[in-house]
N, C-alpha and C positions, 0 to 999 in steps of 0.2 A: 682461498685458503692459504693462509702462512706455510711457507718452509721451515724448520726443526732452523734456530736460531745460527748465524753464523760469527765465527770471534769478529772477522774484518772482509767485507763484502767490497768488491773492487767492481767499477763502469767501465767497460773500456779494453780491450784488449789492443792497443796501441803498447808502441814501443815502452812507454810510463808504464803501463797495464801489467803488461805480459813481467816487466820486470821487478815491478813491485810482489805480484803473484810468486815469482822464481825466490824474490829474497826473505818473503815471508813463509814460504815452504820448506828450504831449506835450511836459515838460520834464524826461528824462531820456535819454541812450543807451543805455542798458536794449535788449537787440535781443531780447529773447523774453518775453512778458506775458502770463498766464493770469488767467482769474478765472473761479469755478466757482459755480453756486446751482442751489438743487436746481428752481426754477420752469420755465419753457418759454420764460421770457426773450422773448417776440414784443415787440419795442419799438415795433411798432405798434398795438398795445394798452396799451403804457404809456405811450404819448402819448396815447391817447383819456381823456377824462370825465377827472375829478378826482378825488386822494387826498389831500386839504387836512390839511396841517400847519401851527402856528404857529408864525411865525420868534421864539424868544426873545433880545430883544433886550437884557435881565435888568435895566433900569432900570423897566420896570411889571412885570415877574415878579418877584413879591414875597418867593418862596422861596430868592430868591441875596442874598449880600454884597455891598459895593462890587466888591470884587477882580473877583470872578466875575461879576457885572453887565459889567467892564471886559471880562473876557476873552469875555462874550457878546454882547455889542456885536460887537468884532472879529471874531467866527468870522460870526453873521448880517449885517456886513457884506460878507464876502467870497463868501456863497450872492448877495446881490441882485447884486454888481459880477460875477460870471461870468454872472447872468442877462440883466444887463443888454447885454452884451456881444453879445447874439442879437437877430434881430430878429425874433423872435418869444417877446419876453419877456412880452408879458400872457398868454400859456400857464403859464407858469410861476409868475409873481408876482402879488399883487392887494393894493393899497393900499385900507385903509380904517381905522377910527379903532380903538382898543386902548385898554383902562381896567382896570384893577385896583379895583375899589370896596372901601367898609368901611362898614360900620352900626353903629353906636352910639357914643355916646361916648368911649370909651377907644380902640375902634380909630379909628375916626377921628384921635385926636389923636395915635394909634400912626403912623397915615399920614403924618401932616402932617409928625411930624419926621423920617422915612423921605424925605418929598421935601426938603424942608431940606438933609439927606445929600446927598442925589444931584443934585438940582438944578446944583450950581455945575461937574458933571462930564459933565452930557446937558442942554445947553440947549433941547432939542424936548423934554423933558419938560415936562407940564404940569400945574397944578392945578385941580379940580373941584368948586364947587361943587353942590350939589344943583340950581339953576338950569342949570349948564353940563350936568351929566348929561342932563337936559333936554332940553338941545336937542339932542347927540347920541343919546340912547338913550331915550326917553319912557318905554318899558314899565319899566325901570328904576324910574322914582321912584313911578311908580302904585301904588297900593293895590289890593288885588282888587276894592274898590268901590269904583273909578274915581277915585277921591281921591285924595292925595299920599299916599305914608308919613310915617306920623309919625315914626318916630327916624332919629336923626341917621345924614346920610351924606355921604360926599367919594369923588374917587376922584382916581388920577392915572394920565395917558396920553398917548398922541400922538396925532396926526391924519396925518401927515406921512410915515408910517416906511408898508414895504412889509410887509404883518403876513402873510399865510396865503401857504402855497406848495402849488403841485400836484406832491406828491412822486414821482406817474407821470410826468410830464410833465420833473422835472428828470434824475430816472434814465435816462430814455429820451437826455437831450440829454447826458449828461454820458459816457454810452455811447456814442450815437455820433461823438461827437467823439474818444474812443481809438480807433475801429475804422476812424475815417477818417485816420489819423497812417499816412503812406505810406513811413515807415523805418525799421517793425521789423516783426517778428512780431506780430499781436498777438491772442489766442486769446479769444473768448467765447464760453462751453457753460453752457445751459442742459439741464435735466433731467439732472440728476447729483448725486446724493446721498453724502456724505462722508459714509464708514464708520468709520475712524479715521486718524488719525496719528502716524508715528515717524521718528524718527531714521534718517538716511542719511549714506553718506559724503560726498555734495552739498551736503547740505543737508537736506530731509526726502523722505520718500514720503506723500504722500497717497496712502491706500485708499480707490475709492468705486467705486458698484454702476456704472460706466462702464470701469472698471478703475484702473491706481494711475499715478499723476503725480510725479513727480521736480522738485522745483525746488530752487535758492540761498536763497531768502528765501520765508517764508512769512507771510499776515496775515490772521486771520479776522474778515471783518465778520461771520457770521449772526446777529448780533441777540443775544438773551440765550441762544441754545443753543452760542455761543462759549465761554462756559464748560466746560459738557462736554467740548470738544474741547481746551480747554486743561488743562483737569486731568487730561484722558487722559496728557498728558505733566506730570504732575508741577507744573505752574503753579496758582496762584489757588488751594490748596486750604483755604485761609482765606473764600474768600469762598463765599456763600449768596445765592441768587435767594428774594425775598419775592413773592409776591405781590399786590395788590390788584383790590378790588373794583369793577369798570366798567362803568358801562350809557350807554348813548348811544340815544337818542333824536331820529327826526327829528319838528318841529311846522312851524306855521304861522310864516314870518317874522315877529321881533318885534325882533329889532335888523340894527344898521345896519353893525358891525362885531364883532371878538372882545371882550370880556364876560367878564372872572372875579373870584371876591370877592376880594379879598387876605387873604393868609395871613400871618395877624397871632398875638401869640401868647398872644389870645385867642378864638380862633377857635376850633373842632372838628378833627377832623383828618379833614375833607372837602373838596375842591376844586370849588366849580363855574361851568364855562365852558358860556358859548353863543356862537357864529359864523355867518356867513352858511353856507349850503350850498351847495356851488360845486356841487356836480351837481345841486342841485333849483332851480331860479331859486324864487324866492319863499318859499322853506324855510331852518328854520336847523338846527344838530346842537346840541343840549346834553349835555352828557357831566357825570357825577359821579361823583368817585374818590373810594374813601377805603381806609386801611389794612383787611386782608381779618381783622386781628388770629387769635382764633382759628376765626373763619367756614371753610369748605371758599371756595378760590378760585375767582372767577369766579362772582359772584349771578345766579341766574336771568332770564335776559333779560323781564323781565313788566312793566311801570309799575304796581306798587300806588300803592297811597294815600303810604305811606312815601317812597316815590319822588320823586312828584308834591310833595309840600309840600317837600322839601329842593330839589328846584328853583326851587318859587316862593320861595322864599328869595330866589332871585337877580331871577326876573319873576315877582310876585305875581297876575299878571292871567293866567297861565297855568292852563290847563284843559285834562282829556279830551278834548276837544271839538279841541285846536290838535292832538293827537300822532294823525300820519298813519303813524308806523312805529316800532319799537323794535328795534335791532340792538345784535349786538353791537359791541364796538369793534373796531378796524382790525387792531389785536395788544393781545392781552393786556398790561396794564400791571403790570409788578412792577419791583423797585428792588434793590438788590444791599446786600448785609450784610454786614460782617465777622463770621463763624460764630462768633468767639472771645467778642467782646464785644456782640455782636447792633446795635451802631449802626451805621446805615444811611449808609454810603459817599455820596459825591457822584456826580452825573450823569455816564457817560463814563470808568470807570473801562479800564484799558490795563494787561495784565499780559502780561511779554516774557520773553524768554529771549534767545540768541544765535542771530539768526539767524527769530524768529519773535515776531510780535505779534497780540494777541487784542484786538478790543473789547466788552467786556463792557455793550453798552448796550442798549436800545429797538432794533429794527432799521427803525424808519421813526424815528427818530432824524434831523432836517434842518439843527438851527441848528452843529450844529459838524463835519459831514461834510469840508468843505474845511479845515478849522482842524486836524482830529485828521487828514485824508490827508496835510498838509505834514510835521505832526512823522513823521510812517509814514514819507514821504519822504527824511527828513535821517537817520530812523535807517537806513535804505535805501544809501544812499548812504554812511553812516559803512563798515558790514558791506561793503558788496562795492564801493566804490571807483568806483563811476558818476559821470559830470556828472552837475552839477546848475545846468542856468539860471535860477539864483535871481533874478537882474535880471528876465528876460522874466516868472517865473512871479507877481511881486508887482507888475509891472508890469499884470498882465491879473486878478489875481485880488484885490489889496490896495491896489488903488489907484480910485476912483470914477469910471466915463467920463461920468459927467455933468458933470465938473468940469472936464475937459481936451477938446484935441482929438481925437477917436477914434484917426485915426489913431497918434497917436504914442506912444501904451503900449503897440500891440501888436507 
């Protein structure tokens, strides 16, 4: 049996999810708001302990452009200005220092003119000597026999910028702030699993093991299983989920803040990061991706030897001895391909139709959840004719309340 029709039915309570939901409850007339995920949704559990994500800011994430630097600036500024907004933002947010490093000579000087670039366009970037690394991050520049490293390194980062987010903590807030909006319907169901979807004279019908759903507008956050459901209906049959290879690792704290080498293009095609660990005081996570190429996806959660020396790559003073757990990661990391020509698409890919949008991303995906819920928005609004207080919503969401008086943006 159909549910009583909804304006704009949402998959997904992912960071997209939960933020799309928050901006269509609160700056639109929209009078009927659904969003479905298949978990148990208890938001008092997803305010507890930490699921730390990195805000990319894209001027020290080395794998963007200018352009895309520009546009990631702007989306992770608008996660800290709605955090900040709360007063209880150190839940949510946690400042501490961000560096991209490079070892040897060529990348290094691959660095330098990479900051050059970007310097005159993010003036909180900054540049590091091996002395500066130093003094923020010590295990960094050590040797595993206590010494310096010898070749050459630089890195470039801030000190300044809000870097890790508790992405239970922001879902939770970003939800109840829709469910507290006291002038429309506004529906969240948890434990419901999306069977398929088709075409209706409305708009669509979602089919799920809860029963089927009628809405005007539909938009699937679940993460990379969005796909599926969009090529159910004929979308994205171009594109392909890869995936790679991830192990994470909790040890003994060794840095101060996030940590990753820069991805230069002389580098491997490995990534690795290490960060404080917000749920172990005194522990960090090091994570190492790399493409899963022909391997079966998903490497056995075990720390061999293999392991271990491509992380001391990053902290060479690391040992057995620091790793107190080895998990896997949070979700599976894979990246999206065009099937035709096998080159691997950008972050955040968005494939629509009339009336429905899919986001084909990471589903703890954080730095651009409010940046891709607006455009969701406006195309929302184009389709079914809704206000839209665009003043109020860039006023609270694009604009810095540290900079003004609180009250007056909102």
């Amino acid at each position: 049996m159909s549910k009583p029709v909804s304006d704009v039915l949402v998959i997904g309570a992912s960071p997209a999810g939960a933020a799309l939901f928050y901006q269509l409850a609160r700056f639109t007339n929209l009078s009927s708001i659904r969003l479905l995920d298949a978990s148990d949704l208890g938001r008092t559990s997803l305010a507890d302990g930490w699921s730390s994500q990195a805000l990319q800011y894209g001027y020290v994430d080395t794998t963007c452009t200018l352009a895309q630097a520009r546009n990631w600036h702007r989306s992770a500024s608008m996660v800290t200005n709605y955090a900040l907004r709360h007063s209880d933002a150190g839940r949510m947010l946690v400042k501490c220092p961000k560096m991209a490093v490079a070892f040897g000579e060529s990348n290094t000087q691959w660095l330098r003119e990479r900051f050059e670039t970007f310097k005159p366009h993010f003036p909180m970037l900054e540049w590091w000597e091996r002395s500066d690394i130093a003094e923020l991050e010590p295990h960094v520049v050590l040797s595993s026999e206590g010494g310096l490293r010898p070749e050459p390194m630089a890195a470039i980062g801030t000190t300044n910028q809000f870097t890790l987010v508790n992405t239970k903590a922001l879902v939770a807030s970003l939800l109840d702030d829709a469910i507290n909006s006291y002038d429309k319907t506004v529906s969240l169901q948890g434990n419901t699993r999306v069977l398929h979807i088709e075409p209706h004279t409305v708009g669509y019908r979602v089919r799920t093991d809860k029963g089927d759903f009628l809405t005007r507008y539909l938009v699937g956050t679940a993460g990379l299983a969005s796909l599926e459901l969009a090529q159910g209906l004929g979308l994205g049959a171009d594109l392909a989920i890869e995936p790679m290879n991830t192990v994470e690792f909790r040890a003994h704290g060794m840095v101060r803040g996030r940590v990753l080498t820069a991805y230069t293009p002389d580098t491997p095609a490995t990534i690795l990061s290490a960060e404080p660990d917000m749920e172990a005081p005194g522990k960090m996570r090091i994570r190492i991706t790399e493409a899963a190429k022909d391997q079966a996806p998903g490497r056995p959660v075990a720390l061999d030897k293999d392991i271990l020396n491509q992380a001391q790559g990053l902290i060479p003073t690391l040992s057995l001895s620091h790793v107190s757990r080895v998990q896997p990661p949070f979700e599976p990391i894979s990246y999206v391909l065009d099937s035709r020509t096998g080159q691997q698409l950008e972050e955040g890919i968005t494939v629509s139709d009339d009336g429905v949008r899919f986001h084909i991303q990471s589903s703890v995906h954080v730095t651009s959840c409010l940046s891709g819920a607006y455009l969701d928005l406006c195309a929302i609004q184009e389709k079914l004719g809704c206000s839209l207080d665009d003043v109020r919503l860039k006023a609270q969401l694009m604009t810095d309340p540290r900079t003004i008086y609180r009250g007056r943006a909102a």
